[in-house]
N, C-alpha and C positions, 0 to 999 in steps of 0.2 A: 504494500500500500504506500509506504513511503518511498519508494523507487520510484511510482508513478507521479505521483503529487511533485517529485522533484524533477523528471521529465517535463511533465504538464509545464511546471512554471518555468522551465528552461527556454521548451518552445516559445511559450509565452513570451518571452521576454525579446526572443531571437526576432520573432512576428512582429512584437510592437516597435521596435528597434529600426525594423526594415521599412514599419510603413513610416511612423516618421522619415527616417532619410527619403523615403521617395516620394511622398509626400513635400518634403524641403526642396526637393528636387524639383517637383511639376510645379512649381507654386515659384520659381527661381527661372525656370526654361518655359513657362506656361504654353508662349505661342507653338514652342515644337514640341512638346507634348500634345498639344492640341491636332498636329498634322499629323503625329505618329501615329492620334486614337482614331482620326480618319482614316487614316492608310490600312490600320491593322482591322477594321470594322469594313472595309471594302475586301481586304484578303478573306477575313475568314466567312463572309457572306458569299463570295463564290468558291472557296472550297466546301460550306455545306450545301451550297447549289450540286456542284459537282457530285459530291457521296450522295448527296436525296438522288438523282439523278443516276447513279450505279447501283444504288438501292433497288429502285423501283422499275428499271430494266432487266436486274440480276447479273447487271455485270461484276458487281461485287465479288460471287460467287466464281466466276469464271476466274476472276484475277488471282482469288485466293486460292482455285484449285490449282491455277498454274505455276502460282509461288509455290506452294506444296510440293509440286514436283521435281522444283529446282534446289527446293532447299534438303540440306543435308539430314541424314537419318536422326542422328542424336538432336538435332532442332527441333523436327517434328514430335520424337519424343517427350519432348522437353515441354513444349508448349503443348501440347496433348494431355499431358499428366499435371499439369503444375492447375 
């Protein structure tokens, strides 16, 4: 119990630590922080365009079964069991 509680507060500490600095940071760079959060809200809107889009044709599947074939025995095992 007390391993945890002293983890907990560690991360805690780690978490709060980082958001202020980044926090000082967007608040110091505002404007390119501001282009950054467009730039990365335009990336990740057409990469989940893209996956809805291999989803709902099954190309998904296809890609995965063909990685599978390439990839090495102990991999498959690996990520099959884990």
């Amino acid at each position: 119990m007390l391993t945890m509680a002293v983890f907990a507060l560690g991360a805690a500490a780690s978490l709060l630590v980082a958001g202020y600095l980044v926090g000082r940071l967007t608040r110091q760079y505002k404007s390119a922080a501001r282009n950054a959060a467009r730039i990365g809200r335009a990336i990740f809107g057409g990469v989940l365009v893209v996956v809805a889009f291999f989803a709902i044709t099954g190309l998904d599947r296809m890609i995965e079964a063909m990685l599978v074939q390439i990839m090495p025995e102990w991999l498959v095992l690996f990520a099959t069991q884990v």
